[in-house]
N, C-alpha and C positions, 0 to 999 in steps of 0.2 A: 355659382350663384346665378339668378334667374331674375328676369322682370316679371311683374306682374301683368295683367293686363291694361294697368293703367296708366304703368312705365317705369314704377317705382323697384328697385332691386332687392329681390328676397330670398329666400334658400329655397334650394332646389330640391330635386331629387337625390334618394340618399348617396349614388356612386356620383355625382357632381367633383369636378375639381375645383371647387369653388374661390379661383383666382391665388390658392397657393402656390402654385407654379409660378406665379406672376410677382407676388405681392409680399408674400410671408417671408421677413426678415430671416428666421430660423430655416426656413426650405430653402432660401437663397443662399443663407451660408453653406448649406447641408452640399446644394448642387455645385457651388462655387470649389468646396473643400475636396469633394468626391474627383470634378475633374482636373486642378491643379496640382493634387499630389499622385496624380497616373501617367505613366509614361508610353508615349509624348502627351503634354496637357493638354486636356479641350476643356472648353463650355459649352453646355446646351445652349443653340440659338434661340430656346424660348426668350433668353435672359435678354434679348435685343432689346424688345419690346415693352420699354416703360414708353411713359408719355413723349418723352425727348427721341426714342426712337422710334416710334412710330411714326412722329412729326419728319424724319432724316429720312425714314423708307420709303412716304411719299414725297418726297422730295426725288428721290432715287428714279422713280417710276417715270418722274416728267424729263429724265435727262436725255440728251440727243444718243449717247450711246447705249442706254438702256433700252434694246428693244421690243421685248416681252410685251410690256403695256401695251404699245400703239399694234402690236402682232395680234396678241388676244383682245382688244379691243373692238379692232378693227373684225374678226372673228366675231364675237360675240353680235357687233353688230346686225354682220348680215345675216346668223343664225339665230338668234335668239327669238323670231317668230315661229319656227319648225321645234325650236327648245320646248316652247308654250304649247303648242300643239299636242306634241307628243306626251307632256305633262299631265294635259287636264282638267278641267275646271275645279278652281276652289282649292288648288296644291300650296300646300305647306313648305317652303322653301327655306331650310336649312342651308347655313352658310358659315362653312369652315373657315376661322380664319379674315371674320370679313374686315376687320382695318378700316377704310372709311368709306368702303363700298361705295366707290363709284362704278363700277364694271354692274353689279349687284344690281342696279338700277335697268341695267339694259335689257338682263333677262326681267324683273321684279315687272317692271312697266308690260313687258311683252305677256303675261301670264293671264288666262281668264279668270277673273275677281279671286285671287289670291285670298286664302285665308291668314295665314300668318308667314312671318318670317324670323327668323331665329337666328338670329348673327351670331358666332362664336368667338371670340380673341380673348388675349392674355390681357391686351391693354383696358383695361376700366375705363380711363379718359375717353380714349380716344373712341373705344365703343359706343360709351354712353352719347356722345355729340352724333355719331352714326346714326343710332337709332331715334336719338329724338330728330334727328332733319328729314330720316325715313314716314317718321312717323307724322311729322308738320304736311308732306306732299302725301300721304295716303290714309287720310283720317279712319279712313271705314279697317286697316288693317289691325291685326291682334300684329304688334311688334312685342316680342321677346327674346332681349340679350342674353346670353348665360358668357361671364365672366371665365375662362377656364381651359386648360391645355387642351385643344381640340385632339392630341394623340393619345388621351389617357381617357379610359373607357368614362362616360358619362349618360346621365337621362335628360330627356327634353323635360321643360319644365309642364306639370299637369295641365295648364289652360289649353297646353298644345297637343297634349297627347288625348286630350278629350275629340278631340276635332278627327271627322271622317275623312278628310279629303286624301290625294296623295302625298306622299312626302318626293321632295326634289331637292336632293345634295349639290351643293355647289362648294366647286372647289378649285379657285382660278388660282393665277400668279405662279404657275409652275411650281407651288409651294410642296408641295409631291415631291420635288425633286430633295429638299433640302432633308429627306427624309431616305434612311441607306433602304435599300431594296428591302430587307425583312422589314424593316419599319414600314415602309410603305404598303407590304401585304397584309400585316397588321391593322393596319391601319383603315385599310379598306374592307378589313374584316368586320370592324368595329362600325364600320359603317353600313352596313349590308345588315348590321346588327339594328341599330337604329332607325334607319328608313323604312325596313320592312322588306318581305320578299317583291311585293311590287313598286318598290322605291329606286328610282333612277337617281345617277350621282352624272354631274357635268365637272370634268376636270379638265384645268390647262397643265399641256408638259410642253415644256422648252426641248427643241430638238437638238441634237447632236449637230454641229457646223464649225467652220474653220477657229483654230483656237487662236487668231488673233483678234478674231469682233467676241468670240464668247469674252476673253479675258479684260478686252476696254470695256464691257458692262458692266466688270465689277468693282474694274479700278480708274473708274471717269477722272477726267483731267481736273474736274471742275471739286474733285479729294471729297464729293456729297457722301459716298460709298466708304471713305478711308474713315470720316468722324463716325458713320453710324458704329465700325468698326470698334474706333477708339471709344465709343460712350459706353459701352458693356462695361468698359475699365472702369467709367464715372461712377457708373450704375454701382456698381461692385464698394466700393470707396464711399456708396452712402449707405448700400441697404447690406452691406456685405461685414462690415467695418472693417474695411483694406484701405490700404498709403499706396497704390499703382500713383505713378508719374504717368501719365498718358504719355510726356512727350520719349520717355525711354519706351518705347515702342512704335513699331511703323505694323502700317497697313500692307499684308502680303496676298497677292493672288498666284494661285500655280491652276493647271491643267493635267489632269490626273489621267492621261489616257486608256492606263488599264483598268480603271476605273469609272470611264467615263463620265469624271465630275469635276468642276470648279472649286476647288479648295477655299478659301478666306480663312489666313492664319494673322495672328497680332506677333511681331518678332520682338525679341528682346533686343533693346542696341548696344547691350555691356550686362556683364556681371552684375546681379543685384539681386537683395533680399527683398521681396514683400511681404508683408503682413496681412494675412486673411482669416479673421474671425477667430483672430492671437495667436493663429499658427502660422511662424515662419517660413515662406516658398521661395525657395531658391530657382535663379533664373540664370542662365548661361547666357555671354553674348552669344547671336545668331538663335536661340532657341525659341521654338515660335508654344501660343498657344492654338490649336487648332477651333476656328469658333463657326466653319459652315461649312454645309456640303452643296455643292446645288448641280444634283445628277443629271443630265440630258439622255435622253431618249430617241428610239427611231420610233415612228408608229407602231412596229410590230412588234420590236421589244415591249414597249409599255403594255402592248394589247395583252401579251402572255402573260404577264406580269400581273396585271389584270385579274386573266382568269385563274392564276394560283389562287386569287383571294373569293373565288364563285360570282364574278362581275364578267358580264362579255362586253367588249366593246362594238355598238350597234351603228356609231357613226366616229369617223376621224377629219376632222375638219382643218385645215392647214390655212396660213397665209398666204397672199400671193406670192411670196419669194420663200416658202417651206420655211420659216424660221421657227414657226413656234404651230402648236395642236391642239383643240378643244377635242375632248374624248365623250360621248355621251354612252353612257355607260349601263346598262342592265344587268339585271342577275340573272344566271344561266341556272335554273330551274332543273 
């Protein structure tokens, strides 16, 4: 689903994922069922993200061991003039994912008289409060939400696709990573699809570094990271109709090295049945659910990577201490 131009939320364009991923009791059993009964069990991380997890993620963002944020921030900072520049006047700024965009703000300010901006997330709440704050500090902008799995193909809404300007994807939080490698080429496919041949996408990836600070990012002392974990469980038990004890499971982090990625799995702590949308899942002590990936990257891994999906990368931009990358990105023509 889409806003209008006046900020009210209406239907989109026909391929829209129009917040079923997010929202739809029946998809959420569908996804819930599909991954608990395969072996070993996941869930899709879209499921994070209701209102209460959105609220846990930013909370995650401001932690002392999570350093992504202050890495790509701090990035964005110094770049997001040379961002605007190379942009455009009047660009249409598409934004994967944006959550409560505060990062969004750094480039959005930096842009010459922006035409629209087009947040994308699963969360409805926490969108809708996005765009109306966006919209309060930049009265003259067209703000248009679309409600909906930024990874499932979709159209901008018409008010947006009327407009000449350029399109500029943004796609911060290393949220790339949470996504396995074909996903990710896909996914940049689907975007190249969208922006247009002369549409630029700006990505953060998290880089590859020692696995004892990646794995305290995930599992801070202060357990912000262990609930957001455990609320999938909540999540599931209201919109799923599942009996999960949250407290018979703990929060697991591993370091996948032949993989190079962060796992986040939910463990079982004993033997037990759950009940998910009346079908009974059985659960082994020690048996985890796997519920996220979050890949790291070297520059020039991401860069190939990249160009499987027809995107070159034009600038690689690092922190001072190489922790994390902004990627500005073009299509190799």
């Amino acid at each position: 689903m889409s806003a209008s131009p006046t900020g009210g939320i209406t239907a989109a364009g026909p391929r829209a994922r129009a917040a079923a991923a997010a929202t739809d009791p029946s998809d959420i059993e569908t996804q819930a069922l599909r991954g608990l009964t395969r072996t070993p069990k996941c869930l899709p991380p879209a499921l994070f993200y209701d209102d209460r997890g959105s609220v846990l993620f930013d909370r995650i963002t401001r932690l002392d061991a999570y350093y992504p944020t202050r890495a790509e921030t701090a990035i964005l900072r110094r770049r997001a003039p040379e961002i605007a520049t190379h942009a455009g006047s009047g660009a249409v700024l598409v934004d994967y994912g944006a959550g409560s965009s505060v990062k969004t703000r750094l480039v959005l300010d930096a842009l010459d008289r922006p035409a629209a901006w087009v947040p994308i997330d699963v969360s409805a709440g926490h969108l809708e409060r996005a765009a109306a704050a966006i919209a309060r500090d930049h009265p003259g902008l067209l703000v248009a939400p679309v409600v909906a799995d930024f990874t499932a193909a979709l159209d901008l809404p018409d008010a947006v696709t009327a407009l000449p300007g350029p399109r500029l994807g943004f796609f911060p939080g290393s949220t790339i990573g949470n996504l396995a490698p074909e996903e990710a080429v896909a996914f940049l496919r689907r975007a190249a699809c969208l922006l247009g041949r002369d549409g630029r996408l700006i990505v953060g990836v998290d880089l590859v570094k020692d696995e004892d600070r990646l794995i305290a990012a995930y599992d801070d002392p202060e357990g912000v990271t262990a609930a957001f974990n455990l609320n999938l469980l909540a999540r599931l038990n209201r919109e799923a109709r599942a009996d999960f004890d949250p407290t018979a499971f703990a929060h697991r982090v591993r370091w996948n090295a032949g993989l190079c990625r962060i796992e986040m799995h939910l463990e079982s702590l004993t033997d037990q049945v759950v009940s998910v949308a009346g079908r009974p899942i059985r659960f082994r002590a020690g048996e985890t659910i796997h519920t996220e990936n979050s890949h790291k990257y070297t520059p020039e891994t991401f860069a190939r990577l990249a160009r499987r999906a027809g995107w070159r990368s034009q600038a690689c931009w690092t922190d001072a201490a190489r922790d994390f990358s902004v990627h500005e990105l073009v299509q190799s023509h």
